[in-house]
C-alpha positions, 0 to 999 in steps of 0.5 A: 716690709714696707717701702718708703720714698725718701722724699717722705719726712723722718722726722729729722732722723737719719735714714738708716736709722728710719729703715731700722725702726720701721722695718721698711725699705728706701726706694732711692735714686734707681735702688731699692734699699734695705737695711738687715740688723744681725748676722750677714749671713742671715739676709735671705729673707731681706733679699727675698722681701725686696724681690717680692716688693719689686714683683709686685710694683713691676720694677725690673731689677738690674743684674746684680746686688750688693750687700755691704757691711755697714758694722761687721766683726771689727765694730763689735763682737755680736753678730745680732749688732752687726748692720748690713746695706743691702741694694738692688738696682731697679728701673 
């Protein structure tokens, strides 16, 4: 995964969207943001990638994280549709 500032051109495309498509992350007024297509529950690995990205570029990381459903089981019945906002606080 890779980590993309914000400050970089998408294209007129909507950040999210760029997250999804690229597979990578937005680093992002104090947090690293990512973007988990599929199953909530599944988010392991998303959450161990931007913990690896935050090693290697030495940021500390604040004491917690959040995970916000962006499109859950009330926009669709397809766990594989559902989007999810993961955040960590970096500094």
């Amino acid at each position: 995964m890779a980590v993309w500032r914000l400050q970089v051109n998408t294209g007129g495309a909507n950040v999210a969207d760029y997250c999804l498509q690229n597979h990578v992350a937005a680093l992002w007024a104090g947090k690293v943001l990512a973007y988990l297509m599929g199953n909530y529950y599944f988010s392991k690995a998303t959450y161990e990638k931007l913990f690896d990205w935050t090693d290697e570029h030495k940021f500390k990381t604040g004491k917690y994280s959040y995970k916000e459903a962006v499109i859950d089981e009330l926009a669709t019945a397809s766990p594989s549709e559902y989007l999810t906002k993961i955040s960590i606080q970096v500094f």
